[in-house]
matplotlib code that plots the C-alpha trace (Angstrom):
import matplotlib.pyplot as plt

x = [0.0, 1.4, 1.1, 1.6, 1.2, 1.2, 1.9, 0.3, 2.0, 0.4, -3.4, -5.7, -8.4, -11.3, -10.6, -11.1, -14.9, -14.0, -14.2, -16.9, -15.2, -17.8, -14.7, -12.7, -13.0, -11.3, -13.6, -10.9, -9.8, -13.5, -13.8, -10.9, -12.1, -16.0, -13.8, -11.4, -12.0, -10.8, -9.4, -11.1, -9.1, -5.3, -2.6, 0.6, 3.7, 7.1, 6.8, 7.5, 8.8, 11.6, 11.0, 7.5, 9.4, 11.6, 8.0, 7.7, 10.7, 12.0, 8.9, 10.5, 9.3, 12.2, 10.6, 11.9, 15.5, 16.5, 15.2, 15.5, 17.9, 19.6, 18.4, 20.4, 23.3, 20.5, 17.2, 15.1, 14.4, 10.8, 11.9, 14.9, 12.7, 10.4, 12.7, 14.2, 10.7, 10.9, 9.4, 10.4, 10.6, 10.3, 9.9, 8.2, 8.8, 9.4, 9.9, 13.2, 14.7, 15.4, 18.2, 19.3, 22.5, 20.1, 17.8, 19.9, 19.4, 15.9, 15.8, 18.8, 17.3, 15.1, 15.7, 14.7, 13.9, 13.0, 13.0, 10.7, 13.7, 12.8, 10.2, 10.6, 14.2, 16.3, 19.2, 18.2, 18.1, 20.5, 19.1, 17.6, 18.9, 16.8, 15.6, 13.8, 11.4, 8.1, 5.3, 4.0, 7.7, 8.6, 5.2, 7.0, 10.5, 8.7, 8.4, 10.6, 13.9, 15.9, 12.7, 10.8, 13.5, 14.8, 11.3, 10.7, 13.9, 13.0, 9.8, 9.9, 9.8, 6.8, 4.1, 0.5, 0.0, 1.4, 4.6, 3.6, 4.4, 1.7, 1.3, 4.7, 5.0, 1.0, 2.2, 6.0, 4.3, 1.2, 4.0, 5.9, 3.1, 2.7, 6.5, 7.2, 9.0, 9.5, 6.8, 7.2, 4.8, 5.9, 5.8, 5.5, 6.1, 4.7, 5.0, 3.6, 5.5, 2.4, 0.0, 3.2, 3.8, 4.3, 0.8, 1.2, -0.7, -1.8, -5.0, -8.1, -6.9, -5.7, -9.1, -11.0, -11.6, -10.3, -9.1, -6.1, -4.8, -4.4, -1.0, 0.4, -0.8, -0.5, 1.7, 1.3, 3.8, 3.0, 5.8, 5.7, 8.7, 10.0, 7.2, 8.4, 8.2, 4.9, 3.4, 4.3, 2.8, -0.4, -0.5, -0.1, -2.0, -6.0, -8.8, -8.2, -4.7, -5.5, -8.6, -6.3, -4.2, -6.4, -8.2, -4.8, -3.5, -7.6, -6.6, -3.1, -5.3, -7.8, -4.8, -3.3, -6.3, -7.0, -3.7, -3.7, -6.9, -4.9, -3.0, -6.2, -7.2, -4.1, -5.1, -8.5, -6.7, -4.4, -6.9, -4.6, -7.3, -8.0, -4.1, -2.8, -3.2, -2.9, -3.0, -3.5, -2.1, -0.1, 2.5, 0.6, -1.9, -1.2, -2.7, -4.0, -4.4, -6.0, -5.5, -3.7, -0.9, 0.1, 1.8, 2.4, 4.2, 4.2, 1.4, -0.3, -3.5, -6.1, -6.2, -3.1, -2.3, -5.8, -4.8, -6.2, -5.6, -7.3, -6.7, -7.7, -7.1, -8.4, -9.3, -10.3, -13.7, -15.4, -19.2, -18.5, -16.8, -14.5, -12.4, -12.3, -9.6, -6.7, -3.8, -0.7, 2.2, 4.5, 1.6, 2.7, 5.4, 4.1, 1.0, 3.1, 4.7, 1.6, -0.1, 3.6, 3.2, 6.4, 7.0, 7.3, 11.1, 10.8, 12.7, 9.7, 7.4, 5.0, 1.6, -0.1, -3.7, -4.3, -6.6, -8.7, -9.6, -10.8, -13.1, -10.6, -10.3, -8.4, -5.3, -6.0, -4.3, -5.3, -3.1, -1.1, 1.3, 2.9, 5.4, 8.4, 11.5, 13.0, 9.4, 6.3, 4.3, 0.9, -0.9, -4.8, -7.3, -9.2, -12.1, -9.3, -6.4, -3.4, -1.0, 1.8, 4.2, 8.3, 9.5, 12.7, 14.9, 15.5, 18.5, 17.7, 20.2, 20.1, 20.7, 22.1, 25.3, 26.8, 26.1, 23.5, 23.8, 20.6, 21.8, 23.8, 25.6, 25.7, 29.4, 29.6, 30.8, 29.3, 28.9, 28.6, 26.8, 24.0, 20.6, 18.7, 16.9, 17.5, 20.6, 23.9, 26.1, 27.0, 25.2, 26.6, 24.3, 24.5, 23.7, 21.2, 19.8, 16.6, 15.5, 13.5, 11.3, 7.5, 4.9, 6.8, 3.2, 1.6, 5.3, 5.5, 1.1, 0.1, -0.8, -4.0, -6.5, -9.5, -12.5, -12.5, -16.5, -17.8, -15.4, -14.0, -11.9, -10.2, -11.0, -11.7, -9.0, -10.3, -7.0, -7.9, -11.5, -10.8, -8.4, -9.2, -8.4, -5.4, -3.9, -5.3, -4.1, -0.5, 0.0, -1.2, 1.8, 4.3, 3.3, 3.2, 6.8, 8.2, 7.4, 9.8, 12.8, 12.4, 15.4, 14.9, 15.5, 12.4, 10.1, 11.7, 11.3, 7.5, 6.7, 6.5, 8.5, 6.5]
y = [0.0, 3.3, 5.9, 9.6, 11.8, 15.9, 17.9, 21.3, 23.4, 25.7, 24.8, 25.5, 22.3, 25.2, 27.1, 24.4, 23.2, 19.9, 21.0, 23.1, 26.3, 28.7, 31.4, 30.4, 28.5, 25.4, 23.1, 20.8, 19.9, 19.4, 17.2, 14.9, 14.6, 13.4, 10.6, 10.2, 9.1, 12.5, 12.3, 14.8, 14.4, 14.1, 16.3, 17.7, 15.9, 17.6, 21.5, 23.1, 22.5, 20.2, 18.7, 17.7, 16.3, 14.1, 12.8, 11.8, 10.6, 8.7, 7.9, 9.4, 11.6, 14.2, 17.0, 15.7, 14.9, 17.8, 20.7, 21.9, 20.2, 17.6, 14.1, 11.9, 9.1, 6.9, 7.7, 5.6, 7.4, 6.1, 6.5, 4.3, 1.9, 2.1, 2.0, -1.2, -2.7, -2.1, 1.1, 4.4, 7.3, 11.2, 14.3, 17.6, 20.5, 24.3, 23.9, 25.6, 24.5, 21.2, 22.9, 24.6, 23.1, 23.0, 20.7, 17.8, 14.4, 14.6, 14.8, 12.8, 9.7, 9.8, 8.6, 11.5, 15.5, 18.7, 22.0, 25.1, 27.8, 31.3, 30.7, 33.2, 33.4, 31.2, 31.7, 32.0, 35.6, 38.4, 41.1, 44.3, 47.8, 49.3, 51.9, 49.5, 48.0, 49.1, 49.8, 46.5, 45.0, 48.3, 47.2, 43.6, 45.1, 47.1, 44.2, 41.8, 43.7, 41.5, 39.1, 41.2, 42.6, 38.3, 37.7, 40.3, 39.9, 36.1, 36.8, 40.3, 38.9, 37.3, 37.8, 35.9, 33.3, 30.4, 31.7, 31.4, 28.2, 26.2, 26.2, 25.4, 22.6, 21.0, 21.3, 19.5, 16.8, 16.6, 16.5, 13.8, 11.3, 11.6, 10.8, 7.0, 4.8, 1.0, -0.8, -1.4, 1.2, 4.8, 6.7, 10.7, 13.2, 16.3, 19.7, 23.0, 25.5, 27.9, 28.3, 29.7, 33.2, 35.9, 36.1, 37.3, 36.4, 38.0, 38.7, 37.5, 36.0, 39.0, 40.6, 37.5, 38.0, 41.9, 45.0, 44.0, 47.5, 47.7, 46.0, 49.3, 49.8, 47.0, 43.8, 40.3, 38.9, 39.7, 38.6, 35.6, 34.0, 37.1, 37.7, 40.9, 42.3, 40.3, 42.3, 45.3, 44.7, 44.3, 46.7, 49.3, 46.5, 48.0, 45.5, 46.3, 45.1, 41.9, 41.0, 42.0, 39.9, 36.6, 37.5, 36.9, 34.1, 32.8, 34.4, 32.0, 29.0, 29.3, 29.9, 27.2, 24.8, 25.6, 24.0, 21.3, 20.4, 20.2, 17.1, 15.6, 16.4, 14.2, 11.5, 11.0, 11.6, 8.8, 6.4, 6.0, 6.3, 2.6, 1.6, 4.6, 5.7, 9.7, 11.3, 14.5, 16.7, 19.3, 19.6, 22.2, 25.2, 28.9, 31.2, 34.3, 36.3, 34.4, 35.0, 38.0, 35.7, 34.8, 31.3, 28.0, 28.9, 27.3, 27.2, 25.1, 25.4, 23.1, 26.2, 25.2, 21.6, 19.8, 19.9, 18.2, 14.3, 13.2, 9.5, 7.8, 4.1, 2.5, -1.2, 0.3, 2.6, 2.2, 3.8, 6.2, 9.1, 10.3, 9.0, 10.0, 8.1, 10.0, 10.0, 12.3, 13.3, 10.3, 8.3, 8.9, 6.8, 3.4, 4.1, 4.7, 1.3, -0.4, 0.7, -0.6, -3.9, -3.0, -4.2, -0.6, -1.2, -2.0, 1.5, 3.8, 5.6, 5.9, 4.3, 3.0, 4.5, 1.8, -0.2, 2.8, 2.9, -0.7, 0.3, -1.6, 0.9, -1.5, -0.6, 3.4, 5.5, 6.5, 9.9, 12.2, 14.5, 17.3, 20.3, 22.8, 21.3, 23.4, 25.6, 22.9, 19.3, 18.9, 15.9, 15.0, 12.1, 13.5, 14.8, 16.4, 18.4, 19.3, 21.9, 22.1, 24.8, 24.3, 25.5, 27.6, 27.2, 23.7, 22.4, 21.9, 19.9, 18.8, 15.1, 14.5, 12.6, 16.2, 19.7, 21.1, 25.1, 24.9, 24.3, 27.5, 25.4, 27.6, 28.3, 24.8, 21.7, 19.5, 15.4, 12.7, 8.8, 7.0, 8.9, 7.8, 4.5, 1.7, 4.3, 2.4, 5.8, 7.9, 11.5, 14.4, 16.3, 19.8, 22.6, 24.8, 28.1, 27.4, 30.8, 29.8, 31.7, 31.8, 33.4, 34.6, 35.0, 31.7, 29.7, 31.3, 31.0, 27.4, 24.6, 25.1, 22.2, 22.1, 20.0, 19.7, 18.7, 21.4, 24.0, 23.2, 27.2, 26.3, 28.9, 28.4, 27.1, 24.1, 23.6, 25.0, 23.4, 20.0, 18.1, 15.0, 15.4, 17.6, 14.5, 11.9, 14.2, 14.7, 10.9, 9.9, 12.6, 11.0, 7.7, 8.5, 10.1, 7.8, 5.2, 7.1, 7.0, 10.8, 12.4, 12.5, 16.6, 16.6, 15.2, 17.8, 20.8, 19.9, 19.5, 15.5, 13.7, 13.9]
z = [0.0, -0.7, 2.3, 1.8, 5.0, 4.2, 7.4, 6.8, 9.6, 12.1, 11.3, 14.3, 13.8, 15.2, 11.8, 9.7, 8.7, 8.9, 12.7, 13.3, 12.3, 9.7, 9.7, 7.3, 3.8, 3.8, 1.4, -0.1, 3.8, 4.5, 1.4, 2.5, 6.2, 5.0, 2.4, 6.0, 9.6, 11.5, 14.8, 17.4, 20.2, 18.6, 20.6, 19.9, 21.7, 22.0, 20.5, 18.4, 14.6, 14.6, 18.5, 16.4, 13.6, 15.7, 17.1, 13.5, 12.3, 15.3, 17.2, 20.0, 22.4, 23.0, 24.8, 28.7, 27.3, 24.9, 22.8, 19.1, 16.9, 14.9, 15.1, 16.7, 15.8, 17.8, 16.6, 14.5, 10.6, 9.2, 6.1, 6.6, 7.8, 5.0, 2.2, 4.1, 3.7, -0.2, -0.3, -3.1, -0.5, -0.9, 0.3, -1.2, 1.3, 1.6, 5.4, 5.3, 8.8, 6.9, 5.2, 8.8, 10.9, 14.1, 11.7, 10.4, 9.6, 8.8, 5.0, 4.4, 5.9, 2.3, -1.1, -3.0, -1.6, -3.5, -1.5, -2.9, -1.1, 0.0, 3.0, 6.3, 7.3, 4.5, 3.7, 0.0, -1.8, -1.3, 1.3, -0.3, 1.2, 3.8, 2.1, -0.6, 2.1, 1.8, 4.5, 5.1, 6.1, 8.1, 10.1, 10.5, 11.7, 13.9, 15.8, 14.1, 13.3, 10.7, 9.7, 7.5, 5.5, 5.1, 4.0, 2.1, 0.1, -0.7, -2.0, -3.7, -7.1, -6.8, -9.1, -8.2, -6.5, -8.4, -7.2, -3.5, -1.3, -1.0, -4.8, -5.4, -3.1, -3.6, -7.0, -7.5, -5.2, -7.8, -10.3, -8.3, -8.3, -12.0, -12.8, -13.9, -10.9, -10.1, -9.1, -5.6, -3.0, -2.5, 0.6, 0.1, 3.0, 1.6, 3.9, 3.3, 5.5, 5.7, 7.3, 9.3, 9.5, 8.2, 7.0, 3.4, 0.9, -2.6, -3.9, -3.9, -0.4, 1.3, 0.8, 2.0, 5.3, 6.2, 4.2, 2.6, 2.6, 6.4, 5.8, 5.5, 8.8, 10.5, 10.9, 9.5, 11.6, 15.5, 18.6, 20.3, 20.8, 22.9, 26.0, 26.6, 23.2, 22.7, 25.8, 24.2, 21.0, 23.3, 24.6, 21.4, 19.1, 18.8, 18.1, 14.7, 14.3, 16.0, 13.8, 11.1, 11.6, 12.1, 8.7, 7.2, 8.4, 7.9, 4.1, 4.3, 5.2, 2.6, 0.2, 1.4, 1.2, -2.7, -3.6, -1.3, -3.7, -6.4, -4.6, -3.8, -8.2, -8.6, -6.3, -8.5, -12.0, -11.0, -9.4, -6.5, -4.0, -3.7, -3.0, -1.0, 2.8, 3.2, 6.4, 6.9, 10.0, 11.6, 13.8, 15.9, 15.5, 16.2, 19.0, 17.5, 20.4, 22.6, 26.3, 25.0, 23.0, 19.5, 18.3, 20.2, 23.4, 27.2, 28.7, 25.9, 25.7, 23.7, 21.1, 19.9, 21.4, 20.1, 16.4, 13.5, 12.2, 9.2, 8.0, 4.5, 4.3, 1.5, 3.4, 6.8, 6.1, 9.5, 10.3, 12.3, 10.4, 13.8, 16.4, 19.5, 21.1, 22.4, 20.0, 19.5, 17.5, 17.9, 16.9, 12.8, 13.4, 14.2, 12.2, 8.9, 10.1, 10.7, 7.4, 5.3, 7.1, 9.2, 12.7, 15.2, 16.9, 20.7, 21.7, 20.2, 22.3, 19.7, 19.5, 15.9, 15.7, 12.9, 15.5, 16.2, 12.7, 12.6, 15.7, 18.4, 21.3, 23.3, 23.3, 23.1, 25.0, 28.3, 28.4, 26.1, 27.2, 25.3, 26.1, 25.1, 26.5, 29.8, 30.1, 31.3, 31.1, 29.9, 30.4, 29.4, 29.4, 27.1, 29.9, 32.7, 31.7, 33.7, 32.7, 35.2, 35.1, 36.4, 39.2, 37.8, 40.9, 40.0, 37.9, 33.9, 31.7, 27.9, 27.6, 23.4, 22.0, 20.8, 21.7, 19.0, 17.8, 19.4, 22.7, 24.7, 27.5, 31.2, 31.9, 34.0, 33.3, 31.4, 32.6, 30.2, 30.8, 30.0, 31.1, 28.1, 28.5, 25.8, 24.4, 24.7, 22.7, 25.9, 25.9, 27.3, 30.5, 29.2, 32.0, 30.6, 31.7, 34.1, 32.7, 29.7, 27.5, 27.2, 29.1, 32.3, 33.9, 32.9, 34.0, 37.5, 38.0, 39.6, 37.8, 35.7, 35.6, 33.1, 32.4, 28.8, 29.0, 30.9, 29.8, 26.1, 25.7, 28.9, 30.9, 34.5, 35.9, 38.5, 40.5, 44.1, 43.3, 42.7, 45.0, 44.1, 40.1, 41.2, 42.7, 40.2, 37.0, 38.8, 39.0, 35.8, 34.2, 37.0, 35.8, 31.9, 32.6, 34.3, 31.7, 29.2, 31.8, 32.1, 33.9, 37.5, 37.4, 35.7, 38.4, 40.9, 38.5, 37.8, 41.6, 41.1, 43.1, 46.4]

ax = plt.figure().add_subplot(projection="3d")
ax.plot(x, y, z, "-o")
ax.set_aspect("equal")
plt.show()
């Protein structure tokens, strides 16, 4: 069976119809989730980009061990495993951080790649001088000093929107399926950078959903990563700005959902419906100024952690069109395996949600937990949701065979040993700043319990309320960390080891 998954990144499941949302057009998504079983209760794992993409890849979950970077000498490659299986493996992408130092490994582990450059910050195009930049990227340095002027020096050529990403890469993967190859299956990873910021898009999307002209007003590309800076940007931002800027990146979705059409055009044209499993996902959504934040930063709420799974296999078409079974990042892994007939290696932490789609529940999870390395845990049965914060007193190391760009080591020294369960290469115990970034406010609040049921926004916070879940929701992440082998620091700086 051939298995093609396309990761479309930053998609918030309530703006798509295939959810509920009546905001944004999205009809081509819609039309694969009613052919699709779609997952309503699937859950980031280890955040962001390339943490989520080491989910994938290695079926690992990295978040308690390390941040941001490389994959490792030791971890498993799905499409190593795949092509070991007899499988013709590729990837169509524009997500540039493949091409990064702080992201290798990742593409080399296929047989065949082809990058569409020039997204956000790559290292692509010559900058322009200053004095080129026009309004709309002065409102993006405002806030972003170096990014706009990047961005805006990848992309200043382009025309319409034929020369924008998502029709570039929907496109060379379209073109991919159509190109002659042996006979044995294929598996296709094919990633649309966008709906990722900046939110710029060219007509008739920009005037969609909002005056396209208030670019030259406003930004299309607010703060997150810094909390400071993002505070700031509240507090000068009007009501105007902000629904500006959610009618573009709603513009950037439906943009984005047009092309991926065209892949599902190809899929008819070709008849490879009947032999081909495609699942379709994200590696997480994108706050758009909710609780007076933007992007996917500690503490994660369901806004941005609840994100959208869609899964079409030809031989499993069960009744019920949803499943609502918990299930999460790492899961692609051993699914992918499942569905190539491939047996999941005993090291993974991921689950396959193949079962769920034949109606057999049995073996679901009974918690996910997700997080940003250094910053805090979340864990969730699907009804209770605990999101527990660190305390930043407490020591933090990085735990990884070499010392990533990603990783700023604190001027003491660093230890080396085995603190990785089932890893036999020796890993270096990195000291790293307690000091992390995110939300300074939500990281030194207390723990935030919610009742998913009662209160599906998440936004009365239960913990003084309810004793009884406080303790039952602690020990169920003790117990789901502990079966990793999570470093003991952890358990101390997450208030768990009482």
């Amino acid at each position: 069976m051939n298995i093609i998954l396309v990761l479309i990144d930053s998609v918030n499941r309530s703006a798509l119809s295939a959810y509920g949302g009546t905001e944004f057009a999205t009809p081509n998504i819609e039309a694969f989730a009613k052919r699709a079983r779609r997952f309503d209760n699937h859950f980031v794992g280890s955040l962001p980009c390339m943490p989520a993409r080491r989910e994938i890849f290695a079926g690992f979950s990295g978040m308690q061990w390390r941040p941001w970077g490389p994959l490792e000498p030791f971890d498993l490659r799905l499409p190593k495993l795949l092509e070991t299986a007899g499988y013709t493996t590729a990837i169509v992408t524009d997500h540039y951080h493949y091409w990064e130092e702080s992201a290798n490994g990742y593409i080399q582990s296929f047989q065949g790649a082809e990058f569409i450059r020039g997204h956000e910050l790559d290292f692509w195009e010559p900058l322009v001088p200053e004095d080129e930049l026009p309004d709309w990227v002065r409102n993006i340095e405002k806030w972003r000093p170096g990014y706009g002027r990047k961005y805006y020096s990848n992309i200043r050529q382009f025309q319409d929107e034929t020369d924008f990403f998502p029709a570039k890469v929907m496109t060379a993967a379209a073109d991919w399926l159509k190109k002659p190859r042996a006979a044995n299956p294929f598996f296709l990873q094919v990633e649309s950078f966008d709906v990722h910021e900046p939110f710029d898009v060219p007509e008739p999307y920009a005037s969609l959903y909002g005056d396209a002209s208030a670019r030259d007003r406003f930004t299309l590309w607010p703060p997150y990563q810094d909390a400071a800076r993002q505070a700031d940007f509240f507090e000068q931002a009007s009501e105007e700005e902000l629904a500006f800027v959610r009618s573009q990146y709603g513009a950037k979705l439906t943009m984005t959902d047009r092309w991926f059409g065209k892949l599902l055009e190809t899929l008819d044209d070709l008849d490879l419906w009947k032999d081909t499993a495609v699942i379709v996902t994200t590696d997480h959504g994108h706050d758009l100024g909710e609780r007076g934040g933007y992007g996917k930063q500690f503490p994660h709420f369901d806004s941005h952690a609840n994100i959208p799974l869609m899964v079409w296999h030809p031989n499993l078409q069960g009744e019920d069109d949803s499943v609502t079974s918990l299930t999460s990042t790492v899961d692609i892994f051993a699914s992918v395996l499942e569905m190539a007939g491939v047996a999941r290696p005993a090291q993974s932490h991921s689950h396959s949600f193949v079962p769920l789609l034949k109606g057999d529940a049995s073996q679901a999870r009974e918690t996910v937990i997700y997080g940003t390395f250094g910053q805090g845990i979340c864990c969730t049965d699907g009804e209770w949701t605990l999101i527990q914060p660190p305390d930043r007193t407490k020591p933090l190391h990085a735990y990884s065979t070499m010392i990533p760009t990603t990783i700023e080591p604190q001027d003491r020294a660093i230890d080396h040993g085995n603190y990785i369960p089932g890893v036999s290469i020796p890993q270096w115990k990195i000291p790293i700043s307690p000091d992390g970034p995110g939300d300074r406010r939500a990281l030194d609040s207390e723990p935030l319990l919610y009742n998913r049921r009662i209160d599906p926004r998440q936004e009365t916070n239960l913990w003084a309320k309810e004793s009884g879940q406080q303790t039952r929701m602690r020990h169920l992440m003790r117990d789901h960390l502990q079966r990793y082998g999570s470093p003991e620091e952890l358990f101390q700086r997450l208030g768990l080891d009482d």
